[in-house]
Backbone as JSON Lines, residues from 0, in Angstrom:
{"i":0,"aa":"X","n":[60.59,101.55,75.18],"ca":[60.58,100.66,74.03],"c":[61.22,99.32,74.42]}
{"i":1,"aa":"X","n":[60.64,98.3,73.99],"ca":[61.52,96.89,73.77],"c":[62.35,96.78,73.38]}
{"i":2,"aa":"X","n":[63.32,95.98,73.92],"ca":[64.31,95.4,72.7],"c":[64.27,94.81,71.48]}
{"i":3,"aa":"X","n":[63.3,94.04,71.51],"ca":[62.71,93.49,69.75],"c":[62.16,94.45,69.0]}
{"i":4,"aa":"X","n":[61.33,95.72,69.57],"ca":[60.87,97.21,68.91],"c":[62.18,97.53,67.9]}
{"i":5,"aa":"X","n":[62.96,97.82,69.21],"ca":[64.11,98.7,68.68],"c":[65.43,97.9,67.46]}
{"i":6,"aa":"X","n":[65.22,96.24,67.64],"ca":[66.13,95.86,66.53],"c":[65.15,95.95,65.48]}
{"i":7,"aa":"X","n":[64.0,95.52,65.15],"ca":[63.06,95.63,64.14],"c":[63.4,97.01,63.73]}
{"i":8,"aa":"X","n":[63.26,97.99,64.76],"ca":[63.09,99.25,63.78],"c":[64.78,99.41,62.94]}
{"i":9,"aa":"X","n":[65.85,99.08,63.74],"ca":[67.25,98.75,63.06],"c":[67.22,98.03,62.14]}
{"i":10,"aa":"X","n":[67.04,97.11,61.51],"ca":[66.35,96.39,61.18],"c":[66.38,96.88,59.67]}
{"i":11,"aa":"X","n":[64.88,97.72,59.94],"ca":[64.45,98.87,58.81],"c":[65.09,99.64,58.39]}
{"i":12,"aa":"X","n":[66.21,99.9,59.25],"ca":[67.09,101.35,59.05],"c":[67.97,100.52,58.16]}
{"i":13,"aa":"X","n":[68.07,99.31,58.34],"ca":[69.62,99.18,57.26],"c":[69.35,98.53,56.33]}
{"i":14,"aa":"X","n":[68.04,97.95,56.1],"ca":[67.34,97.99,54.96],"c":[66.99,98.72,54.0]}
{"i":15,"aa":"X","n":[66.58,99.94,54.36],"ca":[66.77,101.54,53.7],"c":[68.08,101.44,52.98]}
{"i":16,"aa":"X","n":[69.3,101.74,54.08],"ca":[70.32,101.72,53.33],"c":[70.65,101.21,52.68]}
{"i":17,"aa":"X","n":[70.71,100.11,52.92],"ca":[71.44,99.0,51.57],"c":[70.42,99.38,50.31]}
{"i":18,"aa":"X","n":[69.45,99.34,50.62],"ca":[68.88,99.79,49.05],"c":[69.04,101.38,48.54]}
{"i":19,"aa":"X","n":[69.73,102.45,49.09],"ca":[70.24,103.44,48.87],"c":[71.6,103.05,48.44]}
{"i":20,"aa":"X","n":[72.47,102.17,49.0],"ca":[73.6,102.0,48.4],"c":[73.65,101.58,47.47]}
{"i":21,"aa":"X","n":[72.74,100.47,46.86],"ca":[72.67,99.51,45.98],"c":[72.22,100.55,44.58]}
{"i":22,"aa":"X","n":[71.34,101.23,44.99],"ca":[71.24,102.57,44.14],"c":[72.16,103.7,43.83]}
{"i":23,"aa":"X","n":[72.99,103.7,44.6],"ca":[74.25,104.8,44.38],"c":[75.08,103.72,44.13]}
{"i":24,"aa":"X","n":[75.19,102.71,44.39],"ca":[76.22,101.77,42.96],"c":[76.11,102.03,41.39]}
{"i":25,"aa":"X","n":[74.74,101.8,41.82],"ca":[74.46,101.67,40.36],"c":[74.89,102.66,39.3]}
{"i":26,"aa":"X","n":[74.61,103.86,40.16],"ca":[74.75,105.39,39.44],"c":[76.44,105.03,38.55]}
{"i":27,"aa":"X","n":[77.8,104.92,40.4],"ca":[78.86,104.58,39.74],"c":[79.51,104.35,38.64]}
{"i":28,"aa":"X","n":[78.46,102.9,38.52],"ca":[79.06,102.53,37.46],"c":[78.74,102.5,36.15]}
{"i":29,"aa":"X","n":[77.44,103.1,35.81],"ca":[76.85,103.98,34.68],"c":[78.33,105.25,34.48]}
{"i":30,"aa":"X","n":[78.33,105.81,35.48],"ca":[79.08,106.97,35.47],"c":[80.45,106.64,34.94]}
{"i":31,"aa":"X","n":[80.7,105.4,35.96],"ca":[82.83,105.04,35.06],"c":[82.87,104.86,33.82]}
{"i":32,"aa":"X","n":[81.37,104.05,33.2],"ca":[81.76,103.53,31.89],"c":[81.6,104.44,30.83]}
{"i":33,"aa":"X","n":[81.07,106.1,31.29],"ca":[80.85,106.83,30.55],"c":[82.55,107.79,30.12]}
{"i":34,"aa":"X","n":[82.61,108.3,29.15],"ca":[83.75,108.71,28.36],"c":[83.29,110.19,28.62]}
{"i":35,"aa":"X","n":[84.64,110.77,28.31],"ca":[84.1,112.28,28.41],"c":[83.6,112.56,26.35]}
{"i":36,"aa":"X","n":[83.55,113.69,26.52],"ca":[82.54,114.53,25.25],"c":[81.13,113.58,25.19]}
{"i":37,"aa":"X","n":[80.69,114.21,23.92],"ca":[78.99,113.43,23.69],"c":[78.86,112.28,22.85]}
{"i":38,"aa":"X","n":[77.89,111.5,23.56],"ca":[77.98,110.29,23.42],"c":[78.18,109.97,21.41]}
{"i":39,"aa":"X","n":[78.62,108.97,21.5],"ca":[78.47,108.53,19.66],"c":[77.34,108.18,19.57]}
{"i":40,"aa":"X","n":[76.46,108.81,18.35],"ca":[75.8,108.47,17.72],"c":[74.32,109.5,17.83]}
{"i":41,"aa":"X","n":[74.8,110.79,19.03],"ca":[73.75,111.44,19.15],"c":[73.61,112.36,18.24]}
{"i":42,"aa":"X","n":[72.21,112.95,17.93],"ca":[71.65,113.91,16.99],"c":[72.99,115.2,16.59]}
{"i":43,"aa":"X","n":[73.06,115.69,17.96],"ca":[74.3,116.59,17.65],"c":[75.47,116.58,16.69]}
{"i":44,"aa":"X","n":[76.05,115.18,17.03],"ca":[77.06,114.62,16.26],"c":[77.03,114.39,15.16]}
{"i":45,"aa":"X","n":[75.98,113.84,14.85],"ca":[75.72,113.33,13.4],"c":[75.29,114.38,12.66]}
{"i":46,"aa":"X","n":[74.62,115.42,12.92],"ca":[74.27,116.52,12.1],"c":[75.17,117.44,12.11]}
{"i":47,"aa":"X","n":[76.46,117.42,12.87],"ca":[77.79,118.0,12.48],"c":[78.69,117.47,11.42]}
{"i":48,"aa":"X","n":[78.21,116.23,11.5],"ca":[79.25,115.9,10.28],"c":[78.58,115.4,9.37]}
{"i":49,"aa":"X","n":[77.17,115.76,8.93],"ca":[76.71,115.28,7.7],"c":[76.83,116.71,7.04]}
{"i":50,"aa":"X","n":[76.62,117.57,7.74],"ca":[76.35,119.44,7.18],"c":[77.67,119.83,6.04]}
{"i":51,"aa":"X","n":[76.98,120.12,4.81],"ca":[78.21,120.34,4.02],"c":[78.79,121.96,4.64]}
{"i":52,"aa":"X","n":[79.95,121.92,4.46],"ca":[80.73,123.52,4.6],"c":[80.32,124.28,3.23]}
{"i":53,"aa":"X","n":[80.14,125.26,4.05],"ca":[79.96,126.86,3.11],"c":[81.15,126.93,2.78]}
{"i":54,"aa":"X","n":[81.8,126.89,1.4],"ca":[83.27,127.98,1.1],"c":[82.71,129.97,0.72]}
{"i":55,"aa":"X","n":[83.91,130.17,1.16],"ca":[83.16,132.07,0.88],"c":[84.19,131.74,-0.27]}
{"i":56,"aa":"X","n":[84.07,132.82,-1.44],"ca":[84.73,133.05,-2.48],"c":[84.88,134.97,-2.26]}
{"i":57,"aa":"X","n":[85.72,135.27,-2.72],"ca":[86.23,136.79,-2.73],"c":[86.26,137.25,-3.95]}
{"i":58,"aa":"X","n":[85.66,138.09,-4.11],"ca":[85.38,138.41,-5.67],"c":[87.07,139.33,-5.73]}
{"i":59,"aa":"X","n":[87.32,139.8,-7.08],"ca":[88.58,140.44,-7.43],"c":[88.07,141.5,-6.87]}
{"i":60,"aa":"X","n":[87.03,142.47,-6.93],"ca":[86.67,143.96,-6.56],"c":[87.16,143.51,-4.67]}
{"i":61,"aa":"X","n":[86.24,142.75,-3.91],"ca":[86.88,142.5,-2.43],"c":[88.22,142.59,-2.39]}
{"i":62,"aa":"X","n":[88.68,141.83,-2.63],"ca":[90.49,141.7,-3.24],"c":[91.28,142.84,-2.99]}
{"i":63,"aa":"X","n":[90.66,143.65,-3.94],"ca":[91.44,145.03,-4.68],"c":[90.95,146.08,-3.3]}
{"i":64,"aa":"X","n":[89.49,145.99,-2.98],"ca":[89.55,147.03,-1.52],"c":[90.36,146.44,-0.44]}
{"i":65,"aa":"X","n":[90.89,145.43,-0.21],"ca":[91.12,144.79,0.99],"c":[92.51,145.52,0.91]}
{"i":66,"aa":"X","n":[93.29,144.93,-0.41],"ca":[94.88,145.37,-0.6],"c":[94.83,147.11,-0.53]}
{"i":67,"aa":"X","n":[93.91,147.74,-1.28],"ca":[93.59,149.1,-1.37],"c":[94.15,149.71,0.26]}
{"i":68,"aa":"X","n":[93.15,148.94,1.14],"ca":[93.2,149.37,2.64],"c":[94.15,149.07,3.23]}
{"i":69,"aa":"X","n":[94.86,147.88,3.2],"ca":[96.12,147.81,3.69],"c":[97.24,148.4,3.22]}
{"i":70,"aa":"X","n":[97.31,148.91,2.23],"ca":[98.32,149.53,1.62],"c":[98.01,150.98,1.86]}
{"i":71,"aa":"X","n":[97.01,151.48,2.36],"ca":[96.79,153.15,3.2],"c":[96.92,152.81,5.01]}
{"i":72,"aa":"X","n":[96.5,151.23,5.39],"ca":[97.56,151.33,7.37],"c":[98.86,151.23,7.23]}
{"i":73,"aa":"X","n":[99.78,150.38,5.93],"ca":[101.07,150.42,5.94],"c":[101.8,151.94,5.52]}
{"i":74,"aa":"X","n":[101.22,152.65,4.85],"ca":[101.47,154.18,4.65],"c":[101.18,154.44,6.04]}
{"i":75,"aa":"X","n":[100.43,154.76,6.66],"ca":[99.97,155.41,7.86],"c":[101.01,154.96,9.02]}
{"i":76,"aa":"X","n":[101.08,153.78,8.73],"ca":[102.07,153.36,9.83],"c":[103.48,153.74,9.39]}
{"i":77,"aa":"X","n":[103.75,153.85,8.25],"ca":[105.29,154.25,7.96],"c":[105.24,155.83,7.93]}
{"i":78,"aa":"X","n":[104.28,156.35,7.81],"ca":[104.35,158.23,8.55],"c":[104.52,157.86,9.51]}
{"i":79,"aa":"X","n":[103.8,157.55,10.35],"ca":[103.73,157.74,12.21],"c":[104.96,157.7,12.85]}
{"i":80,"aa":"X","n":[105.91,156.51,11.85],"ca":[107.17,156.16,12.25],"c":[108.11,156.87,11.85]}
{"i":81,"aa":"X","n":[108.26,158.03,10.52],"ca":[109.37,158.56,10.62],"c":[110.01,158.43,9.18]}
{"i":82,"aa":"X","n":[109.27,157.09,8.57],"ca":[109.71,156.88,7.36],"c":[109.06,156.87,6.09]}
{"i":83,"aa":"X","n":[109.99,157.16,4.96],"ca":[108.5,157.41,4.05],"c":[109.31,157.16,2.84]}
């Protein structure tokens, strides 16, 4: 090969690169200016906080089995233990 072959083809080679670098810059600094969590203003976000909350309500009968049941593990647990 020549010497003018071989800088031409150098040449090419760092021409490549620089436009690979110039492209992985770019990425960079897309990337720094980004924040962590999801971006403001995407679908996700906004349909989290427009969605009204469900409240549950407990009727008195729920109520009365719930206390019903805890008041037969606190027996159970005060046999097991010795006291009564």
């Amino acid at each position: 090969m020549e010497v003018s072959n071989i800088i031409s083809e150098i040449d090419v080679q760092i021409q490549k690169l620089q436009q690979a670098r110039e492209l992985l810059a770019g990425t960079e600094e897309t990337i720094a200016r980004r924040g962590p969590g999801r971006p403001k203003g995407s679908k996700a976000a906004v349909a989290a906080l427009s969605a009204p909350r469900k409240t549950r309500k407990l009727s008195a009968e729920g109520r009365k089995r719930i206390a019903d049941a805890m008041k037969r593990r606190w027996a159970e647990r005060a046999k097991a233990n010795g006291k009564s």
